[in-house]
PAZAPA-4460 file (N, C-alpha, C; in steps of 0.05 Angstrom, whole numbers, plus 32768, in hexadecimal, padded with zeros to 4 digits):
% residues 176
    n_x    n_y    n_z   ca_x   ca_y   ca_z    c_x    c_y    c_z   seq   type   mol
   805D   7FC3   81F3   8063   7FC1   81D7   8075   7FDA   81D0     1      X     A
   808D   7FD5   81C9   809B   7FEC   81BE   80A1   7FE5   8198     2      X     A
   80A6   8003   819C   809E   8011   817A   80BD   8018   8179     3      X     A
   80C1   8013   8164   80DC   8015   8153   80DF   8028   8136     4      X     A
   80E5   8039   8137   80E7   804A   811A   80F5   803E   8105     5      X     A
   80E6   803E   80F2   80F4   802D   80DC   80FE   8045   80C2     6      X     A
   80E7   8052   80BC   80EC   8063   80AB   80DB   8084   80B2     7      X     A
   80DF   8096   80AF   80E1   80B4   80BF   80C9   80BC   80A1     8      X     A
   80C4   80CA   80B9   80A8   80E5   80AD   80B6   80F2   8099     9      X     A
   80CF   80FF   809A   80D6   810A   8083   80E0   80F1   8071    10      X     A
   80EE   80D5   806F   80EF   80CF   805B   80DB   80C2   804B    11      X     A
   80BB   80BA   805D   80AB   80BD   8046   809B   80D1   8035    12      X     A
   809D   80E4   8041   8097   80FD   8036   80A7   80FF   801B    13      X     A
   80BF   8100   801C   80CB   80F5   8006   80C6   80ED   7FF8    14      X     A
   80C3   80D5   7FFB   80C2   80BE   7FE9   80A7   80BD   7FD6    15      X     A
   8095   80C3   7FEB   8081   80C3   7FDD   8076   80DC   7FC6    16      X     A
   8083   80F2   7FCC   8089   8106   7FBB   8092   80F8   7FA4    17      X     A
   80B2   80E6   7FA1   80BB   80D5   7F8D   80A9   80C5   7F7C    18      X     A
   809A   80B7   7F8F   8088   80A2   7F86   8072   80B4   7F6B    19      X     A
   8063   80C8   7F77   8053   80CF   7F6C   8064   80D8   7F50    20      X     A
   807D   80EC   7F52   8080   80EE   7F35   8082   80DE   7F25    21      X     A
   8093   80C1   7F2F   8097   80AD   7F1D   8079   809F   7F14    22      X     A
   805E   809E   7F20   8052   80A2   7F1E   803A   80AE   7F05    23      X     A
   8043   80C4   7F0D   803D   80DD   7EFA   8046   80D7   7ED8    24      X     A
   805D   80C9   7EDE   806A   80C6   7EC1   8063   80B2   7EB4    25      X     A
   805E   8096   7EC6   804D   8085   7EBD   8032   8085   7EB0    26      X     A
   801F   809F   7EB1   800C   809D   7EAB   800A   80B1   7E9B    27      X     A
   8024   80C6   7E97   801A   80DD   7E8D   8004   80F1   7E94    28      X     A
   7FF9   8104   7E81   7FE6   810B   7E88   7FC9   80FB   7E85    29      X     A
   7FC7   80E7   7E89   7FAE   80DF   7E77   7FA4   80DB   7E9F    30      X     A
   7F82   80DF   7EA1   7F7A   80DA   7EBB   7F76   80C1   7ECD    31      X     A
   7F80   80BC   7EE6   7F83   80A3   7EEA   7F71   809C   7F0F    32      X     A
   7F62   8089   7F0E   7F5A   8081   7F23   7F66   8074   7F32    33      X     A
   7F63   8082   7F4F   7F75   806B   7F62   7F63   8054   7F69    34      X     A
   7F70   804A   7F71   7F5F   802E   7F86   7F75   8029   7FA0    35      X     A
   7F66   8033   7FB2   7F78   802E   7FD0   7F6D   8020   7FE4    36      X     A
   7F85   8008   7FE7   7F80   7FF4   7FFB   7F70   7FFE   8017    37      X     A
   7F62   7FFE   802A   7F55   7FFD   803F   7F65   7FE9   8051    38      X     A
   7F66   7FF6   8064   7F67   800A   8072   7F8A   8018   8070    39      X     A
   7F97   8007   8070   7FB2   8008   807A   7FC2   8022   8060    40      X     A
   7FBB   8029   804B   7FC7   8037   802D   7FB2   8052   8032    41      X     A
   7F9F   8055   8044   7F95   8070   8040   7FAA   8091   8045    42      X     A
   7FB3   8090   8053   7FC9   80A6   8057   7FD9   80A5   8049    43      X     A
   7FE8   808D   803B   7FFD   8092   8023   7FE8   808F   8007    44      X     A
   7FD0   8099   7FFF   7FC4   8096   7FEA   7FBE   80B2   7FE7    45      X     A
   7FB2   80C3   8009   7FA9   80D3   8009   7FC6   80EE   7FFF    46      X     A
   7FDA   80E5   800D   7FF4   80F1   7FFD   8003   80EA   7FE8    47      X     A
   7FFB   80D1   7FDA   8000   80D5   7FC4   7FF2   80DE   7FAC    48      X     A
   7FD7   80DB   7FB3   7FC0   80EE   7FA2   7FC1   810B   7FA4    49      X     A
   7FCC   811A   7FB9   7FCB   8134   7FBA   7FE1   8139   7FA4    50      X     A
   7FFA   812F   7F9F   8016   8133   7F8B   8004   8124   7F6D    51      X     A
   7FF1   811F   7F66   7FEB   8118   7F50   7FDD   812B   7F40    52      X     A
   7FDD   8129   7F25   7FD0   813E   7F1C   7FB6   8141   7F11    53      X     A
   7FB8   8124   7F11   7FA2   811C   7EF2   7F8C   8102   7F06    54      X     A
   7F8E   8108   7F1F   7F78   80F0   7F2F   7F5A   80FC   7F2B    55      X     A
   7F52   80E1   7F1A   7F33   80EF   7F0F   7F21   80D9   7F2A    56      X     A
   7F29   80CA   7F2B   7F1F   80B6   7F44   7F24   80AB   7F5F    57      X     A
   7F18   80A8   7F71   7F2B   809B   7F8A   7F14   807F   7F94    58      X     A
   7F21   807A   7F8F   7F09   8052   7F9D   7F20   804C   7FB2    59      X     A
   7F0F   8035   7FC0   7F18   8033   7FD9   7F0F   8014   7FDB    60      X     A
   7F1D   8004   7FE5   7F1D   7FEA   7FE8   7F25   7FDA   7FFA    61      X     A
   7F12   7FC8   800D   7F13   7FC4   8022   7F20   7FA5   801D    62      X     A
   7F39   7FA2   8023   7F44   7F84   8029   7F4D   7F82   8048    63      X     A
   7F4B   7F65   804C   7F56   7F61   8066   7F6A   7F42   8066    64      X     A
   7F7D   7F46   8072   7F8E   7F31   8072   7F98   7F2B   808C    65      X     A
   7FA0   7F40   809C   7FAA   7F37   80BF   7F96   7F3A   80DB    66      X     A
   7F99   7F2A   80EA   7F90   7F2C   80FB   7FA3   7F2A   8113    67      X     A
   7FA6   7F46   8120   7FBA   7F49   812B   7FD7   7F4B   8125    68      X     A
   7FE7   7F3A   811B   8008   7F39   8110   8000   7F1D   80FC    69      X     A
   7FEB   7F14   80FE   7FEF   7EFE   80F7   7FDA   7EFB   80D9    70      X     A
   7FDF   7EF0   80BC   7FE6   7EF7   80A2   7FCC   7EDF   80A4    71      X     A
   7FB7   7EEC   809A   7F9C   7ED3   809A   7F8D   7ED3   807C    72      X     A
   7F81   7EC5   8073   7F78   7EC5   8058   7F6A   7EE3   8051    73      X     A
   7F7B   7EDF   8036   7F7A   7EFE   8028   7F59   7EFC   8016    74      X     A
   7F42   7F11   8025   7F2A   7F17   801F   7F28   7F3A   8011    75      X     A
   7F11   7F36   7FFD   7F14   7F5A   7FF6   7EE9   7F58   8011    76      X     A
   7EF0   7F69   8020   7ED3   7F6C   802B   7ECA   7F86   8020    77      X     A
   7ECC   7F97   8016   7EBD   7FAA   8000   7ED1   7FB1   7FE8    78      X     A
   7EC5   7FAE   7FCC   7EC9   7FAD   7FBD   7EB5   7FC1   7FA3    79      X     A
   7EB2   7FD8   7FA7   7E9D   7FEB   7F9A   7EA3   7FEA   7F79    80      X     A
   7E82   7FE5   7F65   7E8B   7FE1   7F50   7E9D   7FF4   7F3F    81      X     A
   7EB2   7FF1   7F40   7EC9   8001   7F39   7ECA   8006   7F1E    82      X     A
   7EC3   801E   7F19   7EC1   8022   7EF6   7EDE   8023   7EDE    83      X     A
   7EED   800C   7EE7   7F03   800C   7ED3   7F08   800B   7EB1    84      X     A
   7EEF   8000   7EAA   7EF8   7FF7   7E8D   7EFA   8019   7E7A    85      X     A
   7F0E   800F   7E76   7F21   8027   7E64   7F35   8036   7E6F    86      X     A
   7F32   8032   7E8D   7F45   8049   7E97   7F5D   804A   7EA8    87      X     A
   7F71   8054   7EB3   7F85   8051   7EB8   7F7F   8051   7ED5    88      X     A
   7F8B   8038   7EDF   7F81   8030   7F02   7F9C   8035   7F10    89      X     A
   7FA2   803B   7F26   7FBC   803C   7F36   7FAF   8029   7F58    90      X     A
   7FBB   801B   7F59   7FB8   8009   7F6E   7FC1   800F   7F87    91      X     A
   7FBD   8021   7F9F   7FD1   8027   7FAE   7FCD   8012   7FC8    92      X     A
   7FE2   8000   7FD0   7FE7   7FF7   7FEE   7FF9   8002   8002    93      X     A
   7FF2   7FF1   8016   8010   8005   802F   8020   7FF2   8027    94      X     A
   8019   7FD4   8026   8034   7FC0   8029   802F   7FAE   8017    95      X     A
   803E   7F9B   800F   8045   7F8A   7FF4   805A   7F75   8004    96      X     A
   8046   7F63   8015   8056   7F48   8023   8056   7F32   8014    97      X     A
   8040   7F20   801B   803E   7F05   8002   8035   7F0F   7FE8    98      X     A
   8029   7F21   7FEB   8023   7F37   7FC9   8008   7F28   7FCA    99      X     A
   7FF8   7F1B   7FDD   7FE2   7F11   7FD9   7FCF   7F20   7FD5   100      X     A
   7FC6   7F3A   7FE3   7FB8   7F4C   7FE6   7FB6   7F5C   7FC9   101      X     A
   7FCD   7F65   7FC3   7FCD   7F74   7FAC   7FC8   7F6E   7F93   102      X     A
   7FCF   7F4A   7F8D   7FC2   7F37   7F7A   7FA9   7F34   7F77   103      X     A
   7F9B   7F37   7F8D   7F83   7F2E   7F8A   7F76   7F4B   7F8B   104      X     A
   7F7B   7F62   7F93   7F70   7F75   7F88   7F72   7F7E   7F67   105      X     A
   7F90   7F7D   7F61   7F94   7F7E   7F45   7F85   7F69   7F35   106      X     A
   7F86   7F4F   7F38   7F6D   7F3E   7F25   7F4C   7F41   7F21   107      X     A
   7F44   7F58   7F3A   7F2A   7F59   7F3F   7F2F   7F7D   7F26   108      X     A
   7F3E   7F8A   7F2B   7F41   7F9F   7F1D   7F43   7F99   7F03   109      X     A
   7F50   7F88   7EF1   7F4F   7F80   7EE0   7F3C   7F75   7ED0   110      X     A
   7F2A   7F65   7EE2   7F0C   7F5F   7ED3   7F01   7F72   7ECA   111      X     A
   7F06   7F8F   7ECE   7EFA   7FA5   7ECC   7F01   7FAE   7EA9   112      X     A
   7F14   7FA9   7EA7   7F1F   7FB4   7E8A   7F2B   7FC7   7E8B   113      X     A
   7F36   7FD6   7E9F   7F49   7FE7   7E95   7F5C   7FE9   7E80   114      X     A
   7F65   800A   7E75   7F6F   800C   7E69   7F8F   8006   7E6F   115      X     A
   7F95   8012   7E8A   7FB1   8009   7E93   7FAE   8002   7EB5   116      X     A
   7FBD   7FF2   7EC0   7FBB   7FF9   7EDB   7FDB   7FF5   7EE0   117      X     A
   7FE0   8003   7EFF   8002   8002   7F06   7FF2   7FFC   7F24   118      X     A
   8008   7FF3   7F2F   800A   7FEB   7F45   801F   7FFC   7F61   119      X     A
   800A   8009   7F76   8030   8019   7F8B   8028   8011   7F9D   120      X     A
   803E   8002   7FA7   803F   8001   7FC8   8052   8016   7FDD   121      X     A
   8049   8020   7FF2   8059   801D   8005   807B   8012   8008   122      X     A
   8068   7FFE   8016   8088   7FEA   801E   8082   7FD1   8010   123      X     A
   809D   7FC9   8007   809E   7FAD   8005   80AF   7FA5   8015   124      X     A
   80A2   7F87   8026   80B0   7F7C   803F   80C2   7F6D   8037   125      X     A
   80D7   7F62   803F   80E8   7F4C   8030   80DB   7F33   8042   126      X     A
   80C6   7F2C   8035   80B9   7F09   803C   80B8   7EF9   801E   127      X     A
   80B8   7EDF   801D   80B5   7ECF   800D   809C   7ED9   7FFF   128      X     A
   808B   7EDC   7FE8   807D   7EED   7FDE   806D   7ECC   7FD2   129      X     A
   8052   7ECA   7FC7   8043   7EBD   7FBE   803A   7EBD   7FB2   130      X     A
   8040   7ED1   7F9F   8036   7ED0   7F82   8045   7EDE   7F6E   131      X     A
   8041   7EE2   7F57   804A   7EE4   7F43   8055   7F07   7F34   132      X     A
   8043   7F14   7F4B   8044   7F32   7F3D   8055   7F41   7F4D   133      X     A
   8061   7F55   7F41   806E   7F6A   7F53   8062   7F8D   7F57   134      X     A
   805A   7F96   7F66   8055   7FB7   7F64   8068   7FC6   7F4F   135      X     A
   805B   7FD4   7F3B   8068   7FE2   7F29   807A   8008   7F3D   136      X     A
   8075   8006   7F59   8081   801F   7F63   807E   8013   7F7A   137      X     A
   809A   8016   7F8D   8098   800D   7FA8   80AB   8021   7FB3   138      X     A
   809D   8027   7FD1   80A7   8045   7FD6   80C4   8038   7FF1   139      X     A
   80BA   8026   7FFC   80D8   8021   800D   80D6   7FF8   800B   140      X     A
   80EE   7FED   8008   80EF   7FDA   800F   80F5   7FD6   8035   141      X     A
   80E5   7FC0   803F   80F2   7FC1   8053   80F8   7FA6   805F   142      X     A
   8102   7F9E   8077   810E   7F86   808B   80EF   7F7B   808C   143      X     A
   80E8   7F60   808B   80D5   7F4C   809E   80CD   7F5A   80BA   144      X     A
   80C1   7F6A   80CA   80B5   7F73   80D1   80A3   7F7D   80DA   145      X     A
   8093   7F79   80E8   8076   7F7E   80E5   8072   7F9D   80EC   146      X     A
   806C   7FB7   80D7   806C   7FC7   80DF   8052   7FDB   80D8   147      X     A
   8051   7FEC   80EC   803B   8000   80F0   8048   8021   80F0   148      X     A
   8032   8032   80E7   802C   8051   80EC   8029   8054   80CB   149      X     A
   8021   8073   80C3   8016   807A   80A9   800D   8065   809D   150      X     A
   7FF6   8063   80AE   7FDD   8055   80A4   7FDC   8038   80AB   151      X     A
   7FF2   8029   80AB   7FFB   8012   80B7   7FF0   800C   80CF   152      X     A
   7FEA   7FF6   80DC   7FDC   7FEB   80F4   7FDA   7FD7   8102   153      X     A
   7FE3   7FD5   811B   7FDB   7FBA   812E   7FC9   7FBB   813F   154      X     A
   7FB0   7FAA   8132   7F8E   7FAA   813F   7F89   7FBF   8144   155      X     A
   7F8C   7FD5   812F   7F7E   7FEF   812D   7F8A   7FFD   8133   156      X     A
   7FA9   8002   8144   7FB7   8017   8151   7FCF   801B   8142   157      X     A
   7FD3   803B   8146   7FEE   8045   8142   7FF4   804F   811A   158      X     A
   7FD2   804B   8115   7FD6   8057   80F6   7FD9   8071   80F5   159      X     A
   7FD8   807C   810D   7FDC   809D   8109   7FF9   80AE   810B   160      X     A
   8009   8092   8113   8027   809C   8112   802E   80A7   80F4   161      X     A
   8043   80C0   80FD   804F   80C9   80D6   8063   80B9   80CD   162      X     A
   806A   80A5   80DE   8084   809F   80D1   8072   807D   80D5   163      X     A
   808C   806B   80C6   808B   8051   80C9   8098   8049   80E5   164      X     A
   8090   802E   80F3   809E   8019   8105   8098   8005   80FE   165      X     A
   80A3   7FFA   8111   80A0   7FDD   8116   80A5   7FDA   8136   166      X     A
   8091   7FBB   8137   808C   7FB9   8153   80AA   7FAC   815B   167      X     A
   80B5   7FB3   8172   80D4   7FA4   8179   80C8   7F89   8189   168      X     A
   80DD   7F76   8181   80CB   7F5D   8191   80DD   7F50   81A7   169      X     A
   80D9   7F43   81C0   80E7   7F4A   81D3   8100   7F3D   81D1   170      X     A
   810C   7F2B   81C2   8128   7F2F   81B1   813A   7F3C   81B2   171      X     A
   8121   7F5B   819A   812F   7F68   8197   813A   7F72   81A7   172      X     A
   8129   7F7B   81BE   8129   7F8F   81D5   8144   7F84   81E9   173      X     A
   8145   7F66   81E8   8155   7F58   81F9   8174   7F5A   81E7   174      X     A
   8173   7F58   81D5   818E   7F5E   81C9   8193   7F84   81BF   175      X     A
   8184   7F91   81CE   818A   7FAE   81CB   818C   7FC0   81B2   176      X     A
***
């Protein structure tokens, strides 16, 4: 299996620096709870919470959608009673593919009553998308792909890379 660099340690360091102010401005000062996807959004939550100023909360939420490369019905398997009503929720994922994942966390967030919620992803992949909503902050668009590192994962490996890839597929490898 070979690994392909897609996007570099320093440009999400960047970016995500970016993200958080724009961020920041969205909510003002008023205090805001995250809610971060499991497993794959913990390292870009845990750096984008450090650039925040006003994080009064961090929840954590276990969805699962792939098995292996391959995109299987979108389940939340822990879901802790999340104390939203009244308050400002920030949704963080690594990726935003069919947007299935993030819908159905945002509708479960919303039964809650919040006072505001926004939505940030990562990446958004360029795939045909399935539903109706878009992430209110998206830190890189990228190519169809299936990609891993910062936090990202195939059957558990390679979330500890700093930068993004993608797996090359032997195609690629065959056309150089």
């Amino acid at each position: 299996m070979k690994l392909k660099e897609l996007i570099s340690e320093k440009e999400i360091k960047n970016r995500v620096e970016t993200l958080a102010g724009e961020i920041a401005e969205a909510f003002g000062e008023e205090p805001v709870t995250v809610v971060s996807l499991l497993k794959g959004a913990f390292i870009f939550t845990a750096d984008v919470v450090r650039k925040l100023k006003n994080v009064e909360l961090v929840e954590f939420v276990d969805v699962k959608s792939y098995k292996g490369m391959q995109k299987g019905k979108t389940k939340i398997q822990f879901l802790k009673d999340l104390p939203a009503k009244g308050r400002n929720i920030l949704i963080l994922d690594d990726i935003f593919d069919t947007g299935e994942t993030l819908e159905l966390v945002l509708k479960e967030v919303e039964k809650g009553n919040p006072k505001k919620v926004k939505t940030c992803v990562l990446l958004d992949k360029d795939v045909e998308k399935r539903v109706c909503i878009y992430p209110d902050f998206v830190g890189f668009k990228i190519p169809n792909k299936f990609v891993v590192g910062y936090g990202l994962d195939y059957n558990e490996l390679f979330r500890e890379l700093p930068y993004i890839a993608y797996i090359e597929t032997e195609q690629e490898s065959a056309d150089g």
